[in-house]
N, C-alpha and C positions, 0 to 999 in steps of 0.2 A: 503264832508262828514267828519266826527271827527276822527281824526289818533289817539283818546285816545283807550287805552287796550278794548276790545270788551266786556261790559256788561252784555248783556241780548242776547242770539241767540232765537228767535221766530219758532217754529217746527208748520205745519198746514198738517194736513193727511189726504189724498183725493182718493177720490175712484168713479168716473163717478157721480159728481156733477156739471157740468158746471153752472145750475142757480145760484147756492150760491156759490164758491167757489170767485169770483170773489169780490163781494161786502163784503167777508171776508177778505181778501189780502188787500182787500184797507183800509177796516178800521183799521188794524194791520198798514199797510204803515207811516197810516196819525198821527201813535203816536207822542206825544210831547216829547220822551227818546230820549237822543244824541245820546246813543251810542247800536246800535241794527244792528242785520242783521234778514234774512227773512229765513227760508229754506221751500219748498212746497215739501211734498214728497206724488209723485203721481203714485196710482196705477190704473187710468184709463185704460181702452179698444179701448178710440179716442185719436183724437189729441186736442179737443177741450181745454181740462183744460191748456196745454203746449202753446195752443197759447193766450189763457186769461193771464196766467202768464207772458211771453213775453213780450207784451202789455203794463202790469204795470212794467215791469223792469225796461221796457223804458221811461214811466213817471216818475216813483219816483227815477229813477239814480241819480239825483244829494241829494236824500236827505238819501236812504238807499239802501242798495244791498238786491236785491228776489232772492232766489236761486231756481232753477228747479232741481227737481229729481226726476229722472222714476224707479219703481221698477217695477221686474217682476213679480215679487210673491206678493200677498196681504195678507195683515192682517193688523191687528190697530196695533197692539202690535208689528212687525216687523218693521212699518213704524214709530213706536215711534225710538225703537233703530237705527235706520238707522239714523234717524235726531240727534241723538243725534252723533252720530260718524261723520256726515259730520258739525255738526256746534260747533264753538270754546267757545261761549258765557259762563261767569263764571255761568250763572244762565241761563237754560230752560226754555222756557215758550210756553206751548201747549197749542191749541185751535184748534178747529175745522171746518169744513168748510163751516156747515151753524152757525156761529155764528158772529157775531157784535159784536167789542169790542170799549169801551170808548176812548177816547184820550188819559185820565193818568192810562192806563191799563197795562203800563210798572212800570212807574213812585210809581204805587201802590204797584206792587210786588219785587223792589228792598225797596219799605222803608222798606217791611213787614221784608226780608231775614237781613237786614243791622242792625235793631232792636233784633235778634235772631241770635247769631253765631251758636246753635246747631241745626237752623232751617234746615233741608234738604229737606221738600216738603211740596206744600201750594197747598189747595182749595178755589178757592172761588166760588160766587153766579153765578148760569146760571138761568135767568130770561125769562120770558116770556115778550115778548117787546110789545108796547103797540098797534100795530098794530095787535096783534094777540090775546089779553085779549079775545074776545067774542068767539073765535071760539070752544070752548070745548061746548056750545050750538048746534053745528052740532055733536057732536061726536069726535072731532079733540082731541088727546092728543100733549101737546109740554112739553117732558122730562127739568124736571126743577131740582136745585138743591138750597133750600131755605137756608140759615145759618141764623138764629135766633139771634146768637151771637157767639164773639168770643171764639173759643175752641181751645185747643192746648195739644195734645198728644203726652206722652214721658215715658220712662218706670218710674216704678214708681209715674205715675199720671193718669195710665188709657190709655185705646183706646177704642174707638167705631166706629164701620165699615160704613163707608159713605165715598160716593167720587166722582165726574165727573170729569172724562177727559177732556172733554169741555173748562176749568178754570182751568188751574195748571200749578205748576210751579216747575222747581226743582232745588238744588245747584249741580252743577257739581261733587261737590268732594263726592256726596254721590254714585256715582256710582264704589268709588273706594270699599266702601262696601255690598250697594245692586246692584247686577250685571243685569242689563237692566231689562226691562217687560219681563213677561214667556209668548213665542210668540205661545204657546197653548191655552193660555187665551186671552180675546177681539176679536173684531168685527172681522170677518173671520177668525177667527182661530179655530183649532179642535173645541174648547171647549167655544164657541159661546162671553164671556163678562167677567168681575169684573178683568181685567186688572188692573184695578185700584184700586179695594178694595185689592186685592193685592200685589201693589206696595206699599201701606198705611201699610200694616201689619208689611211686609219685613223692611220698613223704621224705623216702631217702634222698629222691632227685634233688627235693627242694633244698635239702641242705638240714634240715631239722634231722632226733634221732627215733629211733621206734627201740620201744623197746618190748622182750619178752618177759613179765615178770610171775614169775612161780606165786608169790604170795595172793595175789588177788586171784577168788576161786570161784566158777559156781558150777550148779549140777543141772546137767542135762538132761532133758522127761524128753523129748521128741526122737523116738524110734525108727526105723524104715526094718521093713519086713524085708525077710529072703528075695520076698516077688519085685517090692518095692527098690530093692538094693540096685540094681542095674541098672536105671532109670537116673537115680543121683548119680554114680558113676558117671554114668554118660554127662549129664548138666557140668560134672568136677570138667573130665577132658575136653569138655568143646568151649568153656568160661576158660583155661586155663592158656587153651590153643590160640584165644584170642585175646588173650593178656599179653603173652608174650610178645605176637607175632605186632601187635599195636605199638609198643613200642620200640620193637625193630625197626618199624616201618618210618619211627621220628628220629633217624639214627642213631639208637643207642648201643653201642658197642657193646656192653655189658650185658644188657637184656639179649641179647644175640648170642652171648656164651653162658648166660644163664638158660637158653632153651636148647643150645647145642649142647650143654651138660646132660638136661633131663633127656633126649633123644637119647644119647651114650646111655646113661643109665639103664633105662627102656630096652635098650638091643641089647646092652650085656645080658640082659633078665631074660631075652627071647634064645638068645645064644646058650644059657647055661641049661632053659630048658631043653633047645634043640639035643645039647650033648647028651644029656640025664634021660629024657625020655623019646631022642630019634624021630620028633615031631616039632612042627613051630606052634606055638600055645596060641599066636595069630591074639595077642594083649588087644584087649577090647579099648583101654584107654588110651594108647596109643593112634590106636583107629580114630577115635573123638578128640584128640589134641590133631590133628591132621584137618579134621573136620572145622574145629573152633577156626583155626587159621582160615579155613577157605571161607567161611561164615564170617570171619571179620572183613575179610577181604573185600565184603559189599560195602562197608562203610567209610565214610571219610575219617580221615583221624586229622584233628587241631594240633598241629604240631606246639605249640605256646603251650596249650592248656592241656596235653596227652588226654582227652576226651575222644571218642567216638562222637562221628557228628552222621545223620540220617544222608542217604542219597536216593535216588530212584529204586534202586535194589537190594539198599538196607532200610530197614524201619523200623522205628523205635517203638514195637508190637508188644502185645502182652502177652507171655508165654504161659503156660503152666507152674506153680509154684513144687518145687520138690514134693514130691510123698511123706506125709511122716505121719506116722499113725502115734495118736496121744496116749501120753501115759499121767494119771493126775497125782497128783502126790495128798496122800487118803488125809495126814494132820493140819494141812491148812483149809480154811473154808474163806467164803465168801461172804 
């Protein structure tokens, strides 16, 4: 393995996916980047994910190091900061555990950071893979995130709220001024998701840029069924509700016409149904952006470090993780 300075550290956060979590390790393994390590931080219930990971250690030992890590406590957003404090890498790069990534999936996000010194955090595309194009004909949703083109956010040139975790990447030295994800927000935490639209906010606050880049891609295996669909919906508005309303609350001007836009948006969308069909459609996610707000509302906010902080009536609980029913991708093995 290359004894040059460590690169790029790989973080993958896993919560009792044994069908996918495997054929995602591997495809991260099989990158063409010299200089990479692995970290898996696992909040499973079995052993099953610890000895899938084992398995590949043992295969891919001479070409890269997988690290194993068991947390006790789940959450996306705690299982982000944890990989970040056990891995060295100058630059992060998360991905998830039903997801497939390319060969030059490394190789893309250092050119992206290498081309931008004030770059500190990069999205890119999470695609629906081609074995799975047909199934939204049954009902099947597969959470995607399209970039149309490239867009890059920095003060004074704008932000707009969009982001998956799934695909991202981040420079080490931004966490000497945005201080981790707020482990209230995202998948099992109090405050169900937009971990990430918040991590994008925080990064513009700091002064650093985000950017969205089209060329780094991968593909999406984790599903949610018809039944399952309303359930993420709901975790989207009520993470989204308390994104916003968090940093109103540390007076940010901008965050406050960023949620006054999306309201506007929302009621045009109620209003056009009103006229077209003489009824209010009564937006279920508007009802959970409503909700996120009074559910942050329990918590304290660190105005310095825009963190949710616990009080008597909020707690830093362990929620349910999204639904997503696996899908394995049949040519990689284990």
């Amino acid at each position: 393995m290359s004894q040059e300075p460590l690169k790029i550290s790989v973080v993958i956060c896993t919560r009792d996916r044994p069908d996918t979590v495997g054929q995602a390790l591997e495809s991260v393994a099989e990158c063409d980047f010299p200089s990479f390590d692995v970290h898996v931080m696992d909040q499973s219930t079995t052993n099953a994910t610890r000895e899938i990971v084992e398995s590949l250690a043992q295969r891919f030992q001479a070409k890269v190091r997988l690290n194993y890590h068991h947390l006790e406590k789940a959450g996306l957003s705690r299982a982000y900061n944890a990989g970040a404090r056990a891995s060295g890498g100058a630059l992060i790069a998360y991905t998830d555990d039903d997801v497939v990534v390319p060969r030059d999936w490394l190789s893309r996000i250092e050119r992206a950071f290498d081309a931008d010194a004030n770059l500190g955090l990069l999205f890119g595309q999470v695609l629906v893979p081609e074995s799975l194009k047909d199934v939204a004909r049954d009902g099947v949703v597969v959470p995607t995130f399209i970039i149309e083109k490239r867009e890059r956010f920095a003060k004074g040139e704008g932000f707009r709220v969009c982001a998956m975790g799934a695909n991202m990447a981040i420079r080490r030295s931004l966490l000497d001024r945005v201080v981790g994800f707020d482990e209230a927000l995202g998948g099992g935490g109090p405050l169900r998701s937009s971990q990430d639209f918040d991590f994008a906010y925080r990064t513009y606050v700091s002064g650093m840029a985000v950017l969205l880049e089209p060329d780094v891609k991968v593909d999406h295996y984790g599903t949610r069924t018809e039944a399952q669909w309303p359930a993420t919906l709901k975790a989207y508005g009520i993470g989204d509700g308390a994104f916003y309303s968090k940093h109103i609350r540390c007076g940010d001007v901008h965050a406050l016409w960023l949620f006054t836009r999306r309201l506007l948006h929302m009621g045009a969308r109620e209003a056009k149904h009103l006229l077209t069909k003489g009824e209010l459609k009564r937006d279920q996610y508007t009802l959970n952006l409503i909700e996120g707000v009074r559910e942050g509302s329990k918590f304290a906010v660190d105005r310095r470090t825009r963190l949710y902080r616990e009080t008597e009536r909020g707690k830093m609980t362990v929620t349910d993780a999204n639904a997503v029913t696996a899908t394995q991708k049949s040519d990689r093995r284990v």
